[in-house]
N, C-alpha and C positions, 0 to 999 in steps of 0.2 A: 672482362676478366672476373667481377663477382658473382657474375650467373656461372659460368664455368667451375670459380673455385666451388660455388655452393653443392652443385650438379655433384661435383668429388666428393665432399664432405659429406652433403645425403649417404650418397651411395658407401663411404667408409663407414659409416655411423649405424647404418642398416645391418650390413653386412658383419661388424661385429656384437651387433646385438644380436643375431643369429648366431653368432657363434657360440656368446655367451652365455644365449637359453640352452642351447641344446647338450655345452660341456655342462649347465646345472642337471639338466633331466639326467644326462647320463651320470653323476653324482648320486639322485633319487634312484635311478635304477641300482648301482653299487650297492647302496645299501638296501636296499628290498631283495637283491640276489635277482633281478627279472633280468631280462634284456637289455642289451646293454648299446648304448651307440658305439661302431665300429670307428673303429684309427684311419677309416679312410676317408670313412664320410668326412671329421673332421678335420684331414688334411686337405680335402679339397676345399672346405670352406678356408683353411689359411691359406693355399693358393689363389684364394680372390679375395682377399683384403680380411680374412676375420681372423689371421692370428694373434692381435693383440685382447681381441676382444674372449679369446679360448683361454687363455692366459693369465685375465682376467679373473675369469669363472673358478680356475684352478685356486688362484689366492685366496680369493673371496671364500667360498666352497670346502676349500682345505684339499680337495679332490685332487687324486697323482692318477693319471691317467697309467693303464698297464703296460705300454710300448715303452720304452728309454729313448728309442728310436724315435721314433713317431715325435717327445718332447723334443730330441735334439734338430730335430727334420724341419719344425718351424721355424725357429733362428734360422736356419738356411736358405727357407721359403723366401721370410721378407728382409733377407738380404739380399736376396735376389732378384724381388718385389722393388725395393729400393735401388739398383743399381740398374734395372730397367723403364724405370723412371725417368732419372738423371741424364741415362744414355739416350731415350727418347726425349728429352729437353733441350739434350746437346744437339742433337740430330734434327730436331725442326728448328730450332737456333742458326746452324750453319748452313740447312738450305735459304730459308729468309735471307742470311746474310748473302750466298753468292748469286740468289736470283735479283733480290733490290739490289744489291753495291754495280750492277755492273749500269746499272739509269741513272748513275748520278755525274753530273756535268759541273764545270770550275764554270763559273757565273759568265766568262770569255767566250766559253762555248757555246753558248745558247744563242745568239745567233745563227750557228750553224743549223739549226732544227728546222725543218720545213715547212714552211709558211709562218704565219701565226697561230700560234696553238688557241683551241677554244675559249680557253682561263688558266689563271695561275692561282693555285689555289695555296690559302694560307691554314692550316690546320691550328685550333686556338691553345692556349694558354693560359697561366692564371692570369687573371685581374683581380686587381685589388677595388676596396668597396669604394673607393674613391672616383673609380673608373677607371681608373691611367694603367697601361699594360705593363705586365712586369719586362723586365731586360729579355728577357728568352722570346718573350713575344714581341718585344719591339725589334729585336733583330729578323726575324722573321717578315716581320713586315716591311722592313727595310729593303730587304731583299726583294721582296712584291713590287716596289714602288720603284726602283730600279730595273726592273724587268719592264715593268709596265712602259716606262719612262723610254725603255730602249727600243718596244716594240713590238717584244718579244710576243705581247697579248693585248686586247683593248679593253679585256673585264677580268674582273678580280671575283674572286669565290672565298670569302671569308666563314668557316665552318668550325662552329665551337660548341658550346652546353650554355646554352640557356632553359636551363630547364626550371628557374622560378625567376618570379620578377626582383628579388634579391642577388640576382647574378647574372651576368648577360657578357660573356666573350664576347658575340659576333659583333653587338653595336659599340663596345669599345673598339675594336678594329678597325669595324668603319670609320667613325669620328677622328682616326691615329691619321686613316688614310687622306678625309678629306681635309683636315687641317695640313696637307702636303702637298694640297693640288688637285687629287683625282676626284675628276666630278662624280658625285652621287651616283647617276648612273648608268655608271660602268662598275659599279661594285653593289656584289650579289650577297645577300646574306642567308647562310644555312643555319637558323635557330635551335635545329634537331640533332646536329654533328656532336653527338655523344661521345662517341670512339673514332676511333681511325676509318673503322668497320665500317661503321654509320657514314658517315661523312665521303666516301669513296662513293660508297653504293647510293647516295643519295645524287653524290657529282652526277652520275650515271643517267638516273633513272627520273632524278627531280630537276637538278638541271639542264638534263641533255648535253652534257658534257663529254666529248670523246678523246680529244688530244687534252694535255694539260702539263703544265708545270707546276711541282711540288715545291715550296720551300717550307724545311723544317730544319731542326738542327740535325745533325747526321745519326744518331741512336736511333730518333726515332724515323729520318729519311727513308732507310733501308725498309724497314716494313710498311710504311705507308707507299712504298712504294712497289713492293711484293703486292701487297692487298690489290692495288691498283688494275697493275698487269692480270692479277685470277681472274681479275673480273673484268677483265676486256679492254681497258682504257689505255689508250697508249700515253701513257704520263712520262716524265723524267724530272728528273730532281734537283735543284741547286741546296745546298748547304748553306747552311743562317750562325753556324760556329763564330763566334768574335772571340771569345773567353771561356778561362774555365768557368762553365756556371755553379754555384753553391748547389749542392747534394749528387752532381753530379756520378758518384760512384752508387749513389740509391737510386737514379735514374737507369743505369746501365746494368742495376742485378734488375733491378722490375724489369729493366727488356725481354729477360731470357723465357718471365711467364706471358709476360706479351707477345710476346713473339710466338709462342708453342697457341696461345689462343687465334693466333692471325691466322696460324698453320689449319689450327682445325677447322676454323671459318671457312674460310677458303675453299678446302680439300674434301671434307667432311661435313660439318653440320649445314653451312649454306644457310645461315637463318634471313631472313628480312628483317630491316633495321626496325628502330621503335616506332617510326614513322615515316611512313610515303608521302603522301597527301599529291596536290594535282600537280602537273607540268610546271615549271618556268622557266626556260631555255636560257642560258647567255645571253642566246644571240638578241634578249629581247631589253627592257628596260627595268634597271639594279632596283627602282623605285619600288616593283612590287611586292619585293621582299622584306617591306619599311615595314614595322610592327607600331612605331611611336608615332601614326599619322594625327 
């Protein structure tokens, strides 16, 4: 999501600094009498994001462009600019939504799934510095552990951000799990599962993972479960919901940028995660994923 918002930002930040050189030169030009930048040039640049930056130029400048038209044409531009936005927000939102809602199973049903699936994979959570998993993630694991327990799978995929030795999702997970029974290993840890993104494509490609069950809580279910499917993996999903969790309405608007980023992933950009690195299949032993030998 912050490579993406950044990617926009550049590209806003650029694109109105263009604007706003070129409403100054045409300013210098006004008063020297030369040539003058034309009302379309710079209406084409506030049809690609520089009308606040032309807008700008005028304040700063003192400069009234000659068209009335042309000033009133931009308000229109990026209202238009803005509600094609919003509309394309909604729109990768509600696809996400009715491609993942239809993979997710009441915890009952999982039996019905055929055979054993490869892993159940736990996508992480915060952890506190203490190490103990916050509620959001203990019910997720919960659910793992009942799956497990039922059959459903023999190995667990715990996929979180340890990305400094100050913070470690995945071997909190572990520890939650073996202190409940499951032996070591059968449970795999992804130390690089950044994002949803990452962590999917990593199941894929680093564990060899092809069938799988999700538990997450249902916000984020649906697109981790969208991502899944793009990328080939025949997943489904159980729900980890016990309670309203705290911030939950700040959970549910960050879905809708989430969601639009899973959309382009997926569809469009296709990047490779932050890291690969070699093979280590389920099918094989949880141990070599141990980082604290």
């Amino acid at each position: 999501m912050l490579q993406l918002f950044a990617l926009v930002l550049t590209y806003g930040i650029l694109v109105n600094i263009i604007g706003l050189i070129i409403t100054a030169s045409d300013k210098r030009s006004a008063i020297r009498r030369t040539w003058r930048v034309s009302e379309k040039t710079l209406f084409i640049i506030a049809i690609f994001g520089g009308g606040p930056g032309i807008y700008i130029a005028c304040l700063l400048f003192r400069h009234k462009i000659r068209d009335m038209g042309f000033m009133l044409g931009i308000p229109a531009v990026l209202l238009i600019q803005i509600s094609l936005l919003f509309g394309g927000i909604l729109l990768m939102d509600s696809r996400v939504e009715q491609s993942g809602s239809v993979y997710i199973l009441a915890e009952a049903q999982t039996p019905s799934l055929p055979s054993p699936v490869d892993a159940i994979i736990v996508p992480g959570a915060l952890v506190y510095g203490n190490g103990s998993v916050s509620g959001m993630l203990a019910d997720r694991l919960d659910v793992a552990l009942r799956l497990y327990k039922n059959g459903i799978s023999n190995r667990i995929l715990v996929t979180g951000d340890h990305g400094t030795d100050g913070y470690d999702e995945v071997n909190a997970m572990r520890l939650y799990l073996q202190e409940r029974g499951v032996p070591r290993e059968v449970i795999f840890m992804d130390h690089a599962g950044f994002d949803t993104y990452d962590s999917l494509y990593r199941a894929r490609d680093v564990f060899m993972v092809k069938t799988a069950v999700i538990t997450t809580q249902e916000f984020h279910l649906v697109r981790a479960l969208y991502i899944g499917r793009r990328l080939g993996l025949d997943v489904w999903g159980v729900t980890a919901d016990t309670y309203v969790y705290p911030r939950m309405s700040w959970y549910r608007l960050r879905e809708y940028g989430a969601r639009s980023k899973a959309f382009l992933q997926v569809n469009i950009f296709k990047p490779l995660p932050r890291f690969l690195g070699e093979a280590m299949p389920v099918s094989g032993n949880g141990i070599v994923t141990d980082d604290k030998k």
